[in-house]
C-alpha positions as CSV (number, residue, x, y, z in Angstrom):
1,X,0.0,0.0,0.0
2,X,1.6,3.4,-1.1
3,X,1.0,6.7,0.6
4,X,0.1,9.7,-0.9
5,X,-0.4,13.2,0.8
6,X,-3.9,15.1,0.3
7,X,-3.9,18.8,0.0
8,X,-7.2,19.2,-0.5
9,X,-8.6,22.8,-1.7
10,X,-7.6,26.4,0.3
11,X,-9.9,28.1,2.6
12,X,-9.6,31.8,2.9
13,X,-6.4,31.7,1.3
14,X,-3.5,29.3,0.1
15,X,-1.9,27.4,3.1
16,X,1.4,28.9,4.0
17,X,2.6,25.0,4.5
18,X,1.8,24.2,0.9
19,X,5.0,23.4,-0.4
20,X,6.7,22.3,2.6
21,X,4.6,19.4,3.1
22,X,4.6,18.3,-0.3
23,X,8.0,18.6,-0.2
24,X,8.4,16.6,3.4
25,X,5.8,13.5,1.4
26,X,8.5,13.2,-1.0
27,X,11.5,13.1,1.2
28,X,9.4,10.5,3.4
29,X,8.7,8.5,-0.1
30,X,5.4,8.9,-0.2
31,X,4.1,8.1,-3.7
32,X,2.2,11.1,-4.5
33,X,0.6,14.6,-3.5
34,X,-3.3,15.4,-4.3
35,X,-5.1,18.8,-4.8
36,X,-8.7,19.6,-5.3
37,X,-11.2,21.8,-5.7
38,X,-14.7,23.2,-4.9
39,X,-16.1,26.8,-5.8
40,X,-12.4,28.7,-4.9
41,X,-9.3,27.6,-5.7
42,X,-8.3,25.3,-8.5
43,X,-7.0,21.6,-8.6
44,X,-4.1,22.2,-11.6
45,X,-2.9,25.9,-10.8
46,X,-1.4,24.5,-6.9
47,X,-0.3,21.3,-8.6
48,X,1.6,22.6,-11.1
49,X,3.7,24.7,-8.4
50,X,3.7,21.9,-6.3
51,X,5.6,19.9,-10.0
52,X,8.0,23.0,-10.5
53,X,9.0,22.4,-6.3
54,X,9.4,18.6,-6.3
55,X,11.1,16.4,-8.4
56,X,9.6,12.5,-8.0
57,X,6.6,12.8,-6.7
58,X,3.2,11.7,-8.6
59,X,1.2,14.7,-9.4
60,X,-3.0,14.3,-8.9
61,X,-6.1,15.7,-8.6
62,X,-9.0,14.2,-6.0
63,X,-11.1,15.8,-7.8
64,X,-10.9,18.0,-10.7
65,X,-14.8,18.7,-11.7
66,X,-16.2,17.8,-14.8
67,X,-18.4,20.6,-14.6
68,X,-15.7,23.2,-14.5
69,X,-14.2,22.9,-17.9
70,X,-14.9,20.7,-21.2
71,X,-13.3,17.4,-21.1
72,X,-10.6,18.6,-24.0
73,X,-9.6,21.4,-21.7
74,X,-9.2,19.2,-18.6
75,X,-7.4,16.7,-21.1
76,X,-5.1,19.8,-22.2
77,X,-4.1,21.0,-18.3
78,X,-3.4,16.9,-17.6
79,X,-1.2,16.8,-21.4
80,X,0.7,20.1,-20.1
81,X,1.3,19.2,-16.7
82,X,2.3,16.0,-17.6
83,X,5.1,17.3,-19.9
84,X,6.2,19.7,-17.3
85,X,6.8,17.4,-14.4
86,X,7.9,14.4,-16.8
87,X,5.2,12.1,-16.2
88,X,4.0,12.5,-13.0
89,X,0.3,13.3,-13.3
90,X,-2.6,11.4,-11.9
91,X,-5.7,12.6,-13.3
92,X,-8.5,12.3,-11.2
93,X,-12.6,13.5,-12.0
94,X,-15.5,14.3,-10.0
95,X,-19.3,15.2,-11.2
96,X,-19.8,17.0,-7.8
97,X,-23.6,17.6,-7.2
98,X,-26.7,19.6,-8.5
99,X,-25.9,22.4,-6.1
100,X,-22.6,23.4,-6.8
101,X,-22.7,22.1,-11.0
102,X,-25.8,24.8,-11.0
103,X,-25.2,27.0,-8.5
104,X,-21.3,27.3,-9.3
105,X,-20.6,26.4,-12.5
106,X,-24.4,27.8,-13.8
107,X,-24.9,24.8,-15.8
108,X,-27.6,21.8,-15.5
109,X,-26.7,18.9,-13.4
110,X,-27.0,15.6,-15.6
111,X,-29.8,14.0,-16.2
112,X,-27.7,10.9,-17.0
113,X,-24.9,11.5,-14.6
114,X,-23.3,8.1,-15.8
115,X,-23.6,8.9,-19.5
116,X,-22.3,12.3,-18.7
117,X,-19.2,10.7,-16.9
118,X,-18.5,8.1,-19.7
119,X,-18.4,10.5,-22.3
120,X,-16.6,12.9,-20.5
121,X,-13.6,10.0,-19.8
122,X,-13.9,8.9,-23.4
123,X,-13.1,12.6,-24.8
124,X,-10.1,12.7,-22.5
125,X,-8.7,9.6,-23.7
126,X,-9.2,10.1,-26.9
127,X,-7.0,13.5,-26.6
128,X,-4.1,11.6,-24.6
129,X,-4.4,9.5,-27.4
130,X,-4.3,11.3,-30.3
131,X,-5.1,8.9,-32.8
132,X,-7.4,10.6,-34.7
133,X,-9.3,13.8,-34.3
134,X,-11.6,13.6,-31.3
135,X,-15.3,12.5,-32.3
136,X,-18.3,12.0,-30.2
137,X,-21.2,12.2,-31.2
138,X,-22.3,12.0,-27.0
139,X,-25.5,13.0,-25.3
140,X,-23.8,15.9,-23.1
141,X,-20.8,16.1,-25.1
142,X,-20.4,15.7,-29.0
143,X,-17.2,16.8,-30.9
144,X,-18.0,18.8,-33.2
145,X,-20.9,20.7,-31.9
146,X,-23.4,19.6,-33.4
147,X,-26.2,21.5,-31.4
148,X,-29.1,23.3,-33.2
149,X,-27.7,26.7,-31.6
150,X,-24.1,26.1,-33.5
151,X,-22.8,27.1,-36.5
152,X,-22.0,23.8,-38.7
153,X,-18.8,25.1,-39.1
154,X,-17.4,23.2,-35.7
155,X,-14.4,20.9,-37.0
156,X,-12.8,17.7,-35.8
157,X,-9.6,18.2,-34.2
158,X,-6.6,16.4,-32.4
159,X,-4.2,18.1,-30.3
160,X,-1.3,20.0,-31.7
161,X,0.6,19.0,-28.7
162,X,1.6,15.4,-28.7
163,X,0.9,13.6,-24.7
164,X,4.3,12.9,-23.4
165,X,2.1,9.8,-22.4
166,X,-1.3,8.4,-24.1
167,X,-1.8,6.7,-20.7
168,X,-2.4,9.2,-18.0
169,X,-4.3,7.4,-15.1
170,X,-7.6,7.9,-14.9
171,X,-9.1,7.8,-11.7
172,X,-12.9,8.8,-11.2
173,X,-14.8,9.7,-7.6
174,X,-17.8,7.6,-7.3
175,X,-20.4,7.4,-4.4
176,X,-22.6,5.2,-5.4
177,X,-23.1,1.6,-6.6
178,X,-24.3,2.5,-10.2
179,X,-21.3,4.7,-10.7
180,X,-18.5,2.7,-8.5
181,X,-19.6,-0.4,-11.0
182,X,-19.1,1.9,-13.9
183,X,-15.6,3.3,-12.4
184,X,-14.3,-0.1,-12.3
185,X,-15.4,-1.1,-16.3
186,X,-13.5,2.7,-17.7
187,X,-11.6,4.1,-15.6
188,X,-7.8,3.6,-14.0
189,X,-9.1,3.5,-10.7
190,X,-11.3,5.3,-8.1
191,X,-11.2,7.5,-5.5
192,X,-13.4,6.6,-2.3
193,X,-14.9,8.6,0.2
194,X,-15.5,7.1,3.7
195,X,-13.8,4.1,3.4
196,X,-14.4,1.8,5.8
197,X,-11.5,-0.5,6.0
198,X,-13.5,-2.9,8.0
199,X,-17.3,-2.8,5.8
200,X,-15.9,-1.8,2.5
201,X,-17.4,-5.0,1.1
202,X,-20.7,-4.3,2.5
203,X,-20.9,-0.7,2.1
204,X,-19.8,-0.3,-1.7
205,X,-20.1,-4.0,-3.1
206,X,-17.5,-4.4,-4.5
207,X,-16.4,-7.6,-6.6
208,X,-14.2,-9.8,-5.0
209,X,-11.4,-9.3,-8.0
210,X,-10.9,-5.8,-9.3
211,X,-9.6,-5.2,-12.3
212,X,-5.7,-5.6,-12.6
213,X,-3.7,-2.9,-12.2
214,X,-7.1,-1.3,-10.7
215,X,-6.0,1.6,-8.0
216,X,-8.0,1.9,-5.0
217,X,-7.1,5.1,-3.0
218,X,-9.2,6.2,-0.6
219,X,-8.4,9.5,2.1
220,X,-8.1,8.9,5.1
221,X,-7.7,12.1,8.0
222,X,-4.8,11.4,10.2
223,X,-3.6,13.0,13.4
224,X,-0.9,11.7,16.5
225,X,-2.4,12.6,19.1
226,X,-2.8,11.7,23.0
227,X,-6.7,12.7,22.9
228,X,-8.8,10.8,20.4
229,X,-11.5,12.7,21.2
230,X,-10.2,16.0,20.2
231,X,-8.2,14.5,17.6
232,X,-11.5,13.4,16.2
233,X,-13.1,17.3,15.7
234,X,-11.2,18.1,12.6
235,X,-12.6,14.7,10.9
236,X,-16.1,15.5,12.8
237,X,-16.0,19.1,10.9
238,X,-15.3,18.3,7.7
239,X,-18.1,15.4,7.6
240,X,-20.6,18.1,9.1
241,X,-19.7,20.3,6.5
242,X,-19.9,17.5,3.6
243,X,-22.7,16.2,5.0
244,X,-24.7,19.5,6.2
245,X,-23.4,21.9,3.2
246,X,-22.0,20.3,0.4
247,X,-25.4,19.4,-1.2
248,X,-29.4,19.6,-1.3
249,X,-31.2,18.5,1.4
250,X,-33.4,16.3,-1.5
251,X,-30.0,15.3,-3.0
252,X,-26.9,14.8,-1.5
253,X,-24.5,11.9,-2.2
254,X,-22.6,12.1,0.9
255,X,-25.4,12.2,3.2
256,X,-26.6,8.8,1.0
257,X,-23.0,7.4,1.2
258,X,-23.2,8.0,5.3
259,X,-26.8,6.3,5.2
260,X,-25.9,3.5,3.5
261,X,-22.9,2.7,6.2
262,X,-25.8,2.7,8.6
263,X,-25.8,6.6,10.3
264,X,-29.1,7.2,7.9
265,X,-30.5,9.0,10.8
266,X,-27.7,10.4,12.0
267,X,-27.3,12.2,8.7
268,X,-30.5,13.6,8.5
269,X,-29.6,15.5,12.0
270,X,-27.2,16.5,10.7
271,X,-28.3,18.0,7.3
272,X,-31.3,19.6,9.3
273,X,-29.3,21.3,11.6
274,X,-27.0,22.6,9.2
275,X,-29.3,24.3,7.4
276,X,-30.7,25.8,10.0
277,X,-27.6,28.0,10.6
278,X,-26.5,25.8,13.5
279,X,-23.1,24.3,12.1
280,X,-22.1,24.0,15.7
281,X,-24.4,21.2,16.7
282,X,-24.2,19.7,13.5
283,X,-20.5,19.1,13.7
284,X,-20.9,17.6,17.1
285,X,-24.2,15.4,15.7
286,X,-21.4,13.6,14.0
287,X,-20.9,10.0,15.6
288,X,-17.7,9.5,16.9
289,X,-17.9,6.2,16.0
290,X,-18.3,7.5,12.6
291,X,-15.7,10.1,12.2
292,X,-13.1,7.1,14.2
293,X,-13.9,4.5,11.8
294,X,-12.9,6.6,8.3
295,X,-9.7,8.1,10.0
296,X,-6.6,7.6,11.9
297,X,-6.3,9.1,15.0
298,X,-5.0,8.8,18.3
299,X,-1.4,7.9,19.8
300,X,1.1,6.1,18.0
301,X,0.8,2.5,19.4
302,X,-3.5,3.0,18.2
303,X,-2.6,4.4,14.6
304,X,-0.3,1.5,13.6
305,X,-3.2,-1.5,15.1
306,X,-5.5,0.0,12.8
307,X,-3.6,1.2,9.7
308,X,-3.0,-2.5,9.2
309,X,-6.8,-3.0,8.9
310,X,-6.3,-0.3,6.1
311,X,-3.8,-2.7,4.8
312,X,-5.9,-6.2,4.6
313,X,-7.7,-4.6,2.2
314,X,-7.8,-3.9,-1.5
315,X,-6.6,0.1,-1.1
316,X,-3.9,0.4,-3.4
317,X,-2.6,4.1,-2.4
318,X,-3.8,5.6,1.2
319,X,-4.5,9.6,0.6
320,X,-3.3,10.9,4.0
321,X,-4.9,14.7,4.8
322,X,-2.8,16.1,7.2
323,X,-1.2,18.9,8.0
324,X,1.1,17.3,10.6
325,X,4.6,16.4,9.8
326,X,5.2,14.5,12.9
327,X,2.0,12.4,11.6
328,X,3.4,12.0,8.1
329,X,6.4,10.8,9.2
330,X,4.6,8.3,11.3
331,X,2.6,6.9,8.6
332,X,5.7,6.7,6.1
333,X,7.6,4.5,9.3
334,X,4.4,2.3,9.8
335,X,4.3,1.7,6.2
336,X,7.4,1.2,5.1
């Protein structure tokens, strides 16, 4: 199992630690260092700082959203990057969710999320490729245009560039079993959220084999600490805000995701009393039990029993998101 570090996206503003603890993963050997977004900063603008700073280190995004730019554009920042860092990107893609696809990006949330996803991976490939000129003739994305508000005049094209490598990793973030199932048939691998190293079976049904080659790499929160039950806030606040704030209270896939691992009332609480203005209480509706079982935390001696639970499993690379050194190097001496 190989370790990667998980940025995530900035707050207010960029993390004055940015670099250093990129830099620190690679030193450790960890395998690779993972940006995102949401409706602020940008997966590929930090990443490509973090390339011109490192020298080994893989290069990915956990996620990049479809919804923010056409899949030949997102194929073109993954073709660029890659030349830049000399092979080092892992390219991975999110649909987000109605609200923030609609709200954000002011575009329609699809009505076929899976066909939306499948085209949207088969236009990238096709540009990392560059066999021929890409063509689609796809439901939410055809190349040329071929929409009765174009021109006609749209034209097949390939990239000038040619893809230092036609076989950029394609890694997809899938919540539910409809689009796990799909991950594993087209994509490079997938991108958990919550993983339980314990009910993974159960909770996302996975087949017994995967696909070879198939990367599993879920993120985990992580932090050495005496206190479990502080240690446990930070992972406690980010799933009230995911589960509270990151979605419709009609629609969200990470309150379904929590349901389905068997906190469906829990989740409810907490959505309600998120919107209601009352983030306080809904971070602390969280179960500990909950927030304990998807992370790492505690003193030494507890973080290495149950990373090797992490380990009997079929995760392939384990996204740490810390901003602990001491905890990274921990990890990386467990691990190794």
């Amino acid at each position: 199992m190989r370790l990667g570090l998980a940025l995530g996206y900035w707050g207010r503003g960029p993390s004055p630690d940015l670099l250093d603890l990129a830099r620190e993963a690679e030193r450790l050997g960890y395998d690779s260092v993972w940006t995102a977004e949401a409706w602020g900063s940008d997966a590929f603008t930090a990443l490509t700082w973090i390339a011109a700073h490192t020298s080994r280190i893989g290069l990915g995004t956990a996620v990049a959203q479809m919804a923010a730019r056409a899949p030949t554009t997102t194929a073109m920042h993954a073709l660029t990057l890659d030349h830049l860092s000399g092979g080092r990107v892992l390219l991975g893609l999110g649909l987000s969710g109605p609200q923030v696809v609609e709200g954000w990006y002011g575009r329609p949330f699809p009505r076929s999320p899976l066909t939306a996803t499948r085209e949207y991976v088969d236009v990238v490939r096709q540009v990392l490729r560059r066999e021929a000129p890409v063509r689609l003739d796809g439901r939410h994305h055809s190349h040329p245009y071929n929409g009765p508000d174009g021109t006609g005049l749209g034209k097949a094209l390939k990239p000038i560039t040619h893809p230092l490598r036609a076989d950029v990793p394609v890694l997809l973030g899938a919540e539910g079993p409809k689009n796990i199932a799909q991950t594993l048939a087209i994509a490079d691998g997938w991108l958990p959220l919550y993983w339980t190293p314990d009910r993974w079976a159960e909770v996302y049904a996975l087949p017994a084999t995967l696909p070879e080659g198939f990367l599993v790499a879920p993120m985990v929160r992580a932090r050495l600490c005496e206190d479990v039950a502080e240690g446990l806030l930070p992972v406690k606040a980010m799933l009230g805000f995911y589960i509270g704030g990151m979605g419709h209270a009609a629609r969200n896939f990470h309150a379904d995701l929590m349901g389905r691992m068997g906190y469906e009332k829990e989740a409810r609480r907490i959505q309600e009393l998120f919107a209601a203005g009352r983030r306080e209480e809904a971070v602390l509706a969280v179960p500990d039990a909950f927030a304990d079982e998807i992370s790492l935390v505690g003193p030494r001696r507890r973080i290495a029993g149950r990373l090797e639970r992490w380990r009997r499993g079929p995760v392939t690379d384990l996204l740490v998101t810390s901003p602990d050194p001491a905890t990274l190097r921990l990890l990386a001496e467990l691990n190794a």
